[in-house]
C-alpha positions in Angstrom: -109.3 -159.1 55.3 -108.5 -161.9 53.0 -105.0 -161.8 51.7 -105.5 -162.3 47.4 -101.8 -163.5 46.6 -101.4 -165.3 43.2 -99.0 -168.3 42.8 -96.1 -167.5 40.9 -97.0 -169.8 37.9 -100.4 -168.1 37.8 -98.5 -164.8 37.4 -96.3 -165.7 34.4 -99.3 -167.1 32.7 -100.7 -164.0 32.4 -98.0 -162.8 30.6 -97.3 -163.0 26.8 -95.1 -166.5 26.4 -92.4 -164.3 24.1 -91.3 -162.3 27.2 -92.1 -165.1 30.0 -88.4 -165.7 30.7 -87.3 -162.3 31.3 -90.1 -161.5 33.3 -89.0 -164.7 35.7 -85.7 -164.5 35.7 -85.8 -161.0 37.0 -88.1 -162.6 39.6 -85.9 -165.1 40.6 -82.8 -162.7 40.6 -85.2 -160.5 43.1 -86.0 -163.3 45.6 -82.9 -164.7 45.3 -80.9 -161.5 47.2 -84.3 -161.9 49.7 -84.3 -165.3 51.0 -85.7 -163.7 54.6 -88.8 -162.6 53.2 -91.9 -165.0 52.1 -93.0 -163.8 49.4 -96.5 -166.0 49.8 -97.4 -163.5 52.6 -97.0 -160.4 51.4 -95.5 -157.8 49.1 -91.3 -156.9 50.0 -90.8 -153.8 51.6 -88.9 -150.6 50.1 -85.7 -151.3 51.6 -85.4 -154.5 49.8 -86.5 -153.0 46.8 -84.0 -150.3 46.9 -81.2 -152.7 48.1 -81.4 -154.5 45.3 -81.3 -151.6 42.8 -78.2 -150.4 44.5 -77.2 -153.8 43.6 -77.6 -153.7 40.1 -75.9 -149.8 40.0 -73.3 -150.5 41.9 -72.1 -153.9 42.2 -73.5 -155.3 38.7 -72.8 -152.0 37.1 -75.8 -152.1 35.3 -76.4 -149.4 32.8 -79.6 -147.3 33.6 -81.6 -148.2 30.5 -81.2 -152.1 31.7 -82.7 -150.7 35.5 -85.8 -149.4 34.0 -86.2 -152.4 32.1 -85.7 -154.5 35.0 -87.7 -152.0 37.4 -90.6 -152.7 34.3 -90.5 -156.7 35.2 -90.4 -156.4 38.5 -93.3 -153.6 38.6 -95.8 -156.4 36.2 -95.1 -159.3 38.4 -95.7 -157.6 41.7 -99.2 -155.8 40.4 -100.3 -159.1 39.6 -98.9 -160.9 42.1 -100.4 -158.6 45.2 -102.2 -155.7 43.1 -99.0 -153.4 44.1 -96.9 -151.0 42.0 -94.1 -149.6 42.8 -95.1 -146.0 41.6 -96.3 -145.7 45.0 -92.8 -145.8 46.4 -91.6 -142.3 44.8 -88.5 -142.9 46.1 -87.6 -146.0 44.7 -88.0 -144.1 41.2 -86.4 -141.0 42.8 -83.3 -143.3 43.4 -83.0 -145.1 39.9 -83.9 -141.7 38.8 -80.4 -140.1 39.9 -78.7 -143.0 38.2 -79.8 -141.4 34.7 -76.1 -140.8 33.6 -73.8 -143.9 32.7 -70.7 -144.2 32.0 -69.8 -146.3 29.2 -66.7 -148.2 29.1 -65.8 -149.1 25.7 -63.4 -151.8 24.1 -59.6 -151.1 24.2 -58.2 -150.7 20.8 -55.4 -152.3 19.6 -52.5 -150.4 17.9 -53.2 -151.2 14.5 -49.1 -151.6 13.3 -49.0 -154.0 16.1 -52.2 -155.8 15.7 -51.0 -156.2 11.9 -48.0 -157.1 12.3 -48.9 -160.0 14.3 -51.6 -161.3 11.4 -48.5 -161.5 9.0 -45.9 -163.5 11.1 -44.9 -166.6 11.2 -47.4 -168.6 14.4 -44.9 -171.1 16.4 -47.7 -173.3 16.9 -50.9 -174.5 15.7 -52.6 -173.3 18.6 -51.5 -169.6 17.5 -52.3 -170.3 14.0 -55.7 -170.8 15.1 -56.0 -167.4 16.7 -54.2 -165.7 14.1 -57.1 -167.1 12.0 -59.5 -165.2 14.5 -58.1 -161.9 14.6 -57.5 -161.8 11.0 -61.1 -162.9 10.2 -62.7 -160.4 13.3 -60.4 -157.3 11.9 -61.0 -157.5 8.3 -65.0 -158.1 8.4 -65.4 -156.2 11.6 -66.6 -158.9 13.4 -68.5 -159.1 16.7 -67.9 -162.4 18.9 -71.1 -164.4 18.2 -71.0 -163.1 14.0 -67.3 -165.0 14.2 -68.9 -167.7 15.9 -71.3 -168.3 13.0 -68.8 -168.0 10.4 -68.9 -170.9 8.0 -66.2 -173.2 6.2 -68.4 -173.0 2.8 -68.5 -169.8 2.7 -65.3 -168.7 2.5 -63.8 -168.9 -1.2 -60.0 -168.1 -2.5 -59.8 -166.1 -5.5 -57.0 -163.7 -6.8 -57.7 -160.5 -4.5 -57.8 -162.6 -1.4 -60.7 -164.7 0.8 -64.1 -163.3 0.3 -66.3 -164.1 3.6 -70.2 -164.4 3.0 -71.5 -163.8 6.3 -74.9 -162.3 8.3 -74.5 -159.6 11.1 -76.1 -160.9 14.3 -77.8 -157.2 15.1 -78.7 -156.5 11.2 -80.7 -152.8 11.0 -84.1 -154.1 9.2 -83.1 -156.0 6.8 -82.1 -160.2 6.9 -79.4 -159.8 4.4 -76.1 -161.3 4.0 -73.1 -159.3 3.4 -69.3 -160.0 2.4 -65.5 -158.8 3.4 -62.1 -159.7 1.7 -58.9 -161.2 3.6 -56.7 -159.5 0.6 -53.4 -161.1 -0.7 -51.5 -157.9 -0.7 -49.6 -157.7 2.4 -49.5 -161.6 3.3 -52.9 -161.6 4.9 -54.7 -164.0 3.3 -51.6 -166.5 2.8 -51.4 -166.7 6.4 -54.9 -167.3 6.8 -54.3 -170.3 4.2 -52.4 -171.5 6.6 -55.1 -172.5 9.4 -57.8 -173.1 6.6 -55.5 -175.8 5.0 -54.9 -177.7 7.8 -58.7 -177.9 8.9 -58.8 -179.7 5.5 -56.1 -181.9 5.9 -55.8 -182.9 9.1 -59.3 -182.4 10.2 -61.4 -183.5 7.0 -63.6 -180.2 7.5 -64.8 -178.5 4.2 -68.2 -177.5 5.4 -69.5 -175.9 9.2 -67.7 -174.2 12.0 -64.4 -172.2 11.0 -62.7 -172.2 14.5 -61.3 -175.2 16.5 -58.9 -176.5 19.2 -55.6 -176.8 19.0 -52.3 -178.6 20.6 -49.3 -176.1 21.3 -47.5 -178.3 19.1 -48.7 -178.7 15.0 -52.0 -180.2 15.0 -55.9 -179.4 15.3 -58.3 -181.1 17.4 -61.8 -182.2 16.4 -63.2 -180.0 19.0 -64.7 -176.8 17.9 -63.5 -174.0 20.0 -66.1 -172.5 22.1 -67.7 -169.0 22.9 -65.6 -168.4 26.7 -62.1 -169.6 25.1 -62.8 -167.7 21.8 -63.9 -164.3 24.0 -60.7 -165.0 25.7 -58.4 -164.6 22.3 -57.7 -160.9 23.0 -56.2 -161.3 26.6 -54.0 -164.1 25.2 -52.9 -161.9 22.3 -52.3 -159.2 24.4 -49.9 -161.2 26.9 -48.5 -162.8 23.6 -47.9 -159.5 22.6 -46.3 -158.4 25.7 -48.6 -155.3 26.0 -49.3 -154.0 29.2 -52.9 -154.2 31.1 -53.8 -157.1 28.7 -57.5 -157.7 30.6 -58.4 -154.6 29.1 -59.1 -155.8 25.7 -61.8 -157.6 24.4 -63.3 -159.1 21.8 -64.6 -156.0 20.6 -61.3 -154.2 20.6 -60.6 -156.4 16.9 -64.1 -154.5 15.4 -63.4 -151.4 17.1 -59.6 -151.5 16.1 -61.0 -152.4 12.2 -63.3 -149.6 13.0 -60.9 -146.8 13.8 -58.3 -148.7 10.7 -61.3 -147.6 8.3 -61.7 -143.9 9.4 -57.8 -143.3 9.3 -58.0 -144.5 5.7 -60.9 -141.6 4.6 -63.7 -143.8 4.8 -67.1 -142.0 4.8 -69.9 -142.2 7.1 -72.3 -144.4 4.6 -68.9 -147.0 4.0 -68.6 -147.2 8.0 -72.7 -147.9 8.4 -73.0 -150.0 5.5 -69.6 -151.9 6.7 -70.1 -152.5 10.0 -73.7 -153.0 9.8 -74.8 -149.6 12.2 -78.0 -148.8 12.3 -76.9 -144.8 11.5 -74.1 -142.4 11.3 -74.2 -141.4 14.9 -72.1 -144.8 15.5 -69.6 -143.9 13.4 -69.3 -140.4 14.2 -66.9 -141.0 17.1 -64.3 -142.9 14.8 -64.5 -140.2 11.5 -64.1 -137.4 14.4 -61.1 -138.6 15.8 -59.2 -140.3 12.7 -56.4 -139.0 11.4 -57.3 -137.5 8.4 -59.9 -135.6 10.3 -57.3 -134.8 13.3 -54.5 -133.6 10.1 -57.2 -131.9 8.3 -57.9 -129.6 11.9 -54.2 -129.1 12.8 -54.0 -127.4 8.8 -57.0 -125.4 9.3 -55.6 -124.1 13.1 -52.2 -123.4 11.3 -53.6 -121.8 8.5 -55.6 -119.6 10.7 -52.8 -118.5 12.7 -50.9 -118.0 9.6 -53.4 -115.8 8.0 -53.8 -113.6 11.5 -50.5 -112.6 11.5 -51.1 -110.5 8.1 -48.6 -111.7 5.7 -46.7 -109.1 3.2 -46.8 -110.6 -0.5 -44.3 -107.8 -2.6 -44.6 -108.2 -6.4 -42.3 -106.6 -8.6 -43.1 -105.8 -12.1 -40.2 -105.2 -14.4 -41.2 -103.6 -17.7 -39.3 -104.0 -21.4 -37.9 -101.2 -23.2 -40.6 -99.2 -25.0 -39.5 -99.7 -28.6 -39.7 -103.5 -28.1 -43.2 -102.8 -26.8 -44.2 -100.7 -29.8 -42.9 -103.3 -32.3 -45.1 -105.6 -30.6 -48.3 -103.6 -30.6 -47.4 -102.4 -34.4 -47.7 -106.2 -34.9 -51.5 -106.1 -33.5 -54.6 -106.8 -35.5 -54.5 -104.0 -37.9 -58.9 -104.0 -37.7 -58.1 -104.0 -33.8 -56.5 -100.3 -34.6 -59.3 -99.3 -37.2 -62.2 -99.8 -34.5 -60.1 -98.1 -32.1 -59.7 -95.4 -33.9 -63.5 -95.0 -35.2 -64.3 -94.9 -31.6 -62.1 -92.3 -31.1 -63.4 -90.4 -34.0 -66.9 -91.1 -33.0 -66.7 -89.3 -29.5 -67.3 -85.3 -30.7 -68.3 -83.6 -27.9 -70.2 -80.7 -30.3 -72.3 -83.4 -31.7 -73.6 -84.8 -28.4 -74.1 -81.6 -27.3 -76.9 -80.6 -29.8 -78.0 -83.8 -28.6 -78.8 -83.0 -25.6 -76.4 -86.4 -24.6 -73.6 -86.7 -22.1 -70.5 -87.4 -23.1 -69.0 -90.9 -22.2 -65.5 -91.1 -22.9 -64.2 -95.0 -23.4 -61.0 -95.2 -22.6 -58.5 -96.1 -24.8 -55.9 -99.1 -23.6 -52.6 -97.7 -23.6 -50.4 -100.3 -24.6 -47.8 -100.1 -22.4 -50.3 -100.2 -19.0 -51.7 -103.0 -20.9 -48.5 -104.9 -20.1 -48.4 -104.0 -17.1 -52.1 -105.0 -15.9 -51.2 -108.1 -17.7 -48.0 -109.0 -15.7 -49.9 -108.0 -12.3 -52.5 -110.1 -13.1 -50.4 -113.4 -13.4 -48.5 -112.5 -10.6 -51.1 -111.9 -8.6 -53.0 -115.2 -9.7 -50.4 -117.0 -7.9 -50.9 -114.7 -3.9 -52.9 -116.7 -1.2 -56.7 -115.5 -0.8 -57.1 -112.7 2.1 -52.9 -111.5 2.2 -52.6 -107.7 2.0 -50.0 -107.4 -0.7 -47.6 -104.4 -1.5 -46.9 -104.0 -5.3 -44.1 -102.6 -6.2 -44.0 -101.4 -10.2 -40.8 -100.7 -12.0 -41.1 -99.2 -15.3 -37.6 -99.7 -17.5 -38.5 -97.5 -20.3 -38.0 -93.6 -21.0 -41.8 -92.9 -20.8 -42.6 -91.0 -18.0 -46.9 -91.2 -17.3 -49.4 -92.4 -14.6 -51.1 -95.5 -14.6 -54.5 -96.2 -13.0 -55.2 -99.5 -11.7 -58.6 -101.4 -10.5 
């Protein structure tokens, strides 16, 4: 039988041009950790194909999303390439199968004291001016690594509140729209950021272009721009500056994720943080709000108020009456009609009369004045007693009236 093996570059014509260079370079990545086999003879084996999975779990730490991706490319080339699948190795997909769970590893934050305390001191050198520049511009707009990359000369204009950025966010939800932050004067921010920005002018000539460039460890700026690898590598040189210990744990994420966590300590809401940071919903800012401080405080109060409220607190209220000839005077100075239409209704409640009626009686209570006062004083002191306490009330009467008082 006739081996039908297609050429590699008749394979990657038959798929879209758009997603030609993944497909290869997950190829070549394949062949490359199999230089024993020929791939012009026949399909690999499984044991290659499941070495080189482990390969990607465990040495490249690849996240299991990205193995499924990659287990797609691989699967289109090789049904093209010999008419072969690799759903009929079950368990190849058994294997990437068990590697469903990841564990993500996410930036170090920076202490934020720490972190702004360094954006407000005085840089020995240029070359620290130039990456107090960075951090101040990546903490105060958020910034991922490439959006800081991007940032541009004209677009950042001085005004009394501070710097205002214009920028785009490299992984915008839906929409292609440009959005702005503030470097703000209060707290020396944006004067130290005039620092760096006035010497790209003068010494450099820059107005216009690229924000970030090299610099000497003495006072001056070099025409070179400064690069993705020694910009990515800001964070570990701010964290030896900053004597801080494990320093290769931070990266260049830690200065959006430290703006991040800044943000939800201050009580900002879920739509500020999305529409901020450019998310694409709330669930990425759900881990910040959860654990800021305000949210942490707000907990702690609840727990305590709990605890409080279990152990059944006593509130005693004590109610000290006047004598009762100061309480008459008062009532004598009511609204004379107030004690007319008390009186009719007295008058008007004659049991003999509703009885030919064939009625009930329904006898309306007449305020006496001195319970009066006293429902009056328990009221406002009761207005005052936490929700849910069991209180004790404790009513003294200073007069020579002797009587019982009914209270709802």
């Amino acid at each position: 039988m006739e081996k039908n093996i297609l050429p590699d570059d008749d394979v990657f014509e038959q798929i879209q041009p758009k997603s030609r260079k993944a497909y290869r370079n997950c190829w070549d990545m394949f062949r490359g950790r199999n230089p024993e086999i020929n791939f012009e003879e026949g399909p690999p084996g499984e044991e290659a194909l499941t070495n080189f999975f482990k390969y990607l779990r465990i040495d490249k730490k690849t996240a299991s999303s990205s193995m499924w991706t990659l287990y797609s490319y691989l699967n289109s080339v090789l049904k093209r390439k010999y008419s072969f699948k690799l759903q009929d190795l079950p368990r190849l997909t058994m294997l990437i199968k068990g590697y469903a769970v990841d564990i993500k590893k996410k930036a170090t934050i920076f202490d934020q004291a720490i972190l702004k305390k360094f954006m407000v001191s005085e840089m020995p050198n240029a070359y620290w001016e130039v990456r107090q520049a960075v951090v101040v511009l990546s903490f105060f707009g958020g910034l991922r690594l490439e959006e800081c990359l991007t940032l541009k000369l004209e677009q950042i204009i001085r005004s009394s509140v501070g710097y205002t950025i214009t920028h785009k966010r490299c992984k915008q939800r839906s929409d292609d729209l440009f959005t702005k932050f503030v470097v703000p004067e209060d707290g020396g921010f944006a004067e130290k950021l005039s620092i760096y920005l006035t010497k790209i002018n003068m010494q450099l000539d820059k107005f216009a272009g690229r924000v970030f460039y090299t610099a000497s460890k003495k006072s001056h700026l070099k025409k070179q721009g400064m690069g993705r690898n020694t910009l990515a590598l800001v964070p570990h040189e701010l964290a030896k500056f900053l004597e801080l210990p494990e320093g290769d744990v931070f990266t260049f994420h830690s200065f959006r994720r430290t703006s991040a966590t800044s943000a939800a300590d201050a009580g900002s809401t879920t739509e500020q943080l999305v529409d901020f940071f450019g998310w694409k919903n709330g669930s990425m800012c759900q881990e910040y709000i959860s654990s800021s401080k305000p949210a942490i405080l707000g907990m702690a109060t609840r727990l305590a108020g709990f605890e409080a409220l279990s152990q059944d607190p006593v509130v005693e209220v004590e109610v000290q009456m006047e004598e009762a000839k100061e309480v008459a005077q008062e009532v004598a100075q009511e609204d004379p009609l107030k004690q007319e239409m008390e009186e009719y209704i007295v008058l008007e409640e004659d049991p003999e009369m509703y009885a030919m009626a064939g009625l009930e009686l329904v006898t309306v209570p007449v305020p006496n004045p001195v319970q009066g006062r006293v429902e009056s004083t328990i009221m406002q002191a009761m207005s005052v007693v936490p929700a849910g306490s069991i209180v004790n009330l404790k009513i003294v009467v200073l007069n020579d009236n002797a009587g019982t008082f009914n209270f709802n």
